[in-house]
N, C-alpha and C positions, 0 to 999 in steps of 0.2 A: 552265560557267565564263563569267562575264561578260566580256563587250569592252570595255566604257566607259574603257578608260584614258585616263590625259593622256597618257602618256610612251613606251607603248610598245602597238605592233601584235599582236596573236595571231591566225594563222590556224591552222583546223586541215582539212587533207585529207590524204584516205587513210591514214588512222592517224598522222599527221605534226602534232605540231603546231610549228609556227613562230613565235618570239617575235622581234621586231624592237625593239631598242631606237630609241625616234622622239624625237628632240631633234637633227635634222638639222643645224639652224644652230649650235650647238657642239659638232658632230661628236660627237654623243651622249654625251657628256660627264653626268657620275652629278650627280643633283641626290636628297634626301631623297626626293622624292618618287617619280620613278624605282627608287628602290633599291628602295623598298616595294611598288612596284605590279611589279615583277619577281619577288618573292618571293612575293608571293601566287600571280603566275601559275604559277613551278614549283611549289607547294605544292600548288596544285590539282589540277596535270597530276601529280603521286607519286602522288593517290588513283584516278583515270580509266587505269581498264582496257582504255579507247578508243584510249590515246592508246600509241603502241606505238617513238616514236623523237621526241623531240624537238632541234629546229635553232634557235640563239642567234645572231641576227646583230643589224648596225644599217642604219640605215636612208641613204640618201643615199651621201655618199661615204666615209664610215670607217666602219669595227665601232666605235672608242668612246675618244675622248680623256681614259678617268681621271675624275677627279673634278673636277664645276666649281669651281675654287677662288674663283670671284665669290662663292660662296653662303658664302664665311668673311668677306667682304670686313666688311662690318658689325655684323661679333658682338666684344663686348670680350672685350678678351686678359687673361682671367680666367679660373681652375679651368680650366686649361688634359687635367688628368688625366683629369678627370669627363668633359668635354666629348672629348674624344678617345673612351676606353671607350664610349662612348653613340655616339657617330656607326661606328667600327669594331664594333663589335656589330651593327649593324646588315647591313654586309657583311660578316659572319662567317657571321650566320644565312643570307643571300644564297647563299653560297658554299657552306657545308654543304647547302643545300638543293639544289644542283645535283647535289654531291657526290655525293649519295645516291639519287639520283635512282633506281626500281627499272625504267628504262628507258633504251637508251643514247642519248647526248646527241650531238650535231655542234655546233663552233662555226664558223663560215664569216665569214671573215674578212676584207677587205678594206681598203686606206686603211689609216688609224693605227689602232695597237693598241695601248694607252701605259698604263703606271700600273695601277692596279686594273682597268681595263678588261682588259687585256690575261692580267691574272691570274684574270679571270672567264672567262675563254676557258679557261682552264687547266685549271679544275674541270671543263671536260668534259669524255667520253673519248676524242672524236678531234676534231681539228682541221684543216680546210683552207684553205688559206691561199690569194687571188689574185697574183699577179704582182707587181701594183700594192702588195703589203702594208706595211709598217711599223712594226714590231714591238719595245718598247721598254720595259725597267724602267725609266722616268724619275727615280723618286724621286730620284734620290743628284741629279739637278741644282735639287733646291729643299730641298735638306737634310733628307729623308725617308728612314727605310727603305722596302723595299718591304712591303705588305699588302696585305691579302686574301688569303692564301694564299702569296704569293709565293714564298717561302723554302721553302715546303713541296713546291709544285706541282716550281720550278725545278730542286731539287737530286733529286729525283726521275726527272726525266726526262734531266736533262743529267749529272747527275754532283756533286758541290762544289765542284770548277773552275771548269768553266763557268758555273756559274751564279753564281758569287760575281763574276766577270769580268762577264757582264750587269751586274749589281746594281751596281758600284762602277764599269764606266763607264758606266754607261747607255747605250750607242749603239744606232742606231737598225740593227734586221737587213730584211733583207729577206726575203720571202715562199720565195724559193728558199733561203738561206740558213738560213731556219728548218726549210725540209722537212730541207737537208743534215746538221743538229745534233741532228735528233728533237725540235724544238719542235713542230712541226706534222707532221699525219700525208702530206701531199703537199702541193702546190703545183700552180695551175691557172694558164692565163691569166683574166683578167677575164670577158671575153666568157664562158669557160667554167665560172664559178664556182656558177651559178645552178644549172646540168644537172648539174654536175659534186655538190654536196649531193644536190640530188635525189631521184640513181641511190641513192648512200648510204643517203640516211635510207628510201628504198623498198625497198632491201635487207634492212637493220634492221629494217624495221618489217615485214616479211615472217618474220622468224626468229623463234625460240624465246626471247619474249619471258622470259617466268622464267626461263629458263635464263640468258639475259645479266644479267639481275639477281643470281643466285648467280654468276657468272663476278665481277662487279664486285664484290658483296662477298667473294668469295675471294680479289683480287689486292689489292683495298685494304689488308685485315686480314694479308696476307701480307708486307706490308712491312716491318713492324719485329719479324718471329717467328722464330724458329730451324725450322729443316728440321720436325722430330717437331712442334711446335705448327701447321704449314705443314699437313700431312699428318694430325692430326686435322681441318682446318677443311674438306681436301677430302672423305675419310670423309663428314663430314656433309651437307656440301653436295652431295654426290654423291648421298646417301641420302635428297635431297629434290627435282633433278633428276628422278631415274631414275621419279619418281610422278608427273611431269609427264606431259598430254596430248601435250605437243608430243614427249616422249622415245617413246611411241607409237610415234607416228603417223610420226617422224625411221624408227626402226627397218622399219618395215612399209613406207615409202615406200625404202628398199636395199632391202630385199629383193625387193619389187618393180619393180626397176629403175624407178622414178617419181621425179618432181621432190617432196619434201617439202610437204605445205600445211601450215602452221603457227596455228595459233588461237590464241596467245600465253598459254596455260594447262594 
């Protein structure tokens, strides 16, 4: 995987890679450009059998202010349809490509989380949030729905309530308030946010790497299924676990009362 980005950082240690959104001075605020060079990076890291947990943050002081809306400032207010579909498409493919990711994902969060920004966080599987967080569907105060996922990610995790309450006032939560709701999977102080991903993504990235891939596609595809289509999908996903190394090597490491070493295959 190449590093040359404008927009945004990749590092990768010990099976971890880290992607940094880097447009510090508008609080990493989404430009075309950005969008793009983020999708290539997950795109990459789906095919790298190296990479065994990926962690989404931003750079400086916030995870990510949404989309720059300077970058509309000079386009005419023509084919308003087209040009919509074409720039949201763009974070759709964004989004699905986190979505899918066959590795689990951390977003670590910090500072403002607003707008689409916030809803990229969403598409990962777990989320921790600092202290300092900020956490906010803004759309409704610039006469927007929410996108990128929004509606989908929200009502999911919160409920239809609650997240139609986000959505229609937009107020801004805080980092404790999100762990309280099940937006975020905990809450750290700041100081502690860094150690606190970390331990996670070394956790993660230590485990049975295919098997957290069939777990994701089993609770994804479990959503909108009744019971019997639920219970075929584990059947089979069960029946491609069970031929995993790591399903081994899990078994043989109880029965030997040993700590599991896991080789992510």
């Amino acid at each position: 995987m190449r590093s040359d980005f404008q927009h945004v950082l990749v590092n990768f240690e010990a099976n971890v890679l880290t992607i940094t959104m880097n447009r510090p001075a508008v609080l990493n605020a989404f430009n075309a450009l950005m969008i793009q060079e983020m999708t290539e990076i997950v795109e990459a890291a789906a095919q790298d059998e190296s990479i065994r947990c990926i962690v989404l943050t931003g750079a400086g002081r916030a995870f990510g202010a949404g989309q720059d809306l300077s970058a509309f400032a000079d386009k005419p207010a023509t084919n308003h349809a087209q040009a919509t579909q074409e720039h949201l498409g763009a974070y759709h493919r964004l989004v699905n490509s986190i979505l899918q990711l066959p590795q689990p994902s951390i977003a670590a969060i910090h500072g403002v989380a607003t707008g689409v920004s916030l809803n990229i966080a969403l598409a990962c599987d777990l989320r921790v949030a600092a202290e300092d967080a900020r956490l906010s569907e803004a759309f409704a105060r610039i006469g927007l729905v929410p996108d990128g996922g929004g509606a989908y990610f929200l009502t999911r995790l919160l409920g239809a309530g609650k997240a139609l309450e986000l959505a229609l006032l937009a107020d801004e939560i805080s980092g404790k308030e999100a762990e309280r709701i099940g937006l975020v999977t905990s809450c750290v102080p700041l100081a502690g946010l860094e150690e606190a991903v970390r331990m996670l993504a070394t956790r993660l990235a230590h485990g049975p790497t295919q098997t957290y891939g069939l777990i994701k596609k089993l609770f994804q595809q479990a959503q909108d299924k009744d019971l019997a289509a639920v219970l075929q999908l584990e059947s089979k996903y069960q029946s491609m676990a069970i031929e995993t190394a790591d399903h081994r090597e899990g078994v043989q490491a109880f029965m030997q009362k040993r700590p599991p070493k896991y080789s992510g295959k």
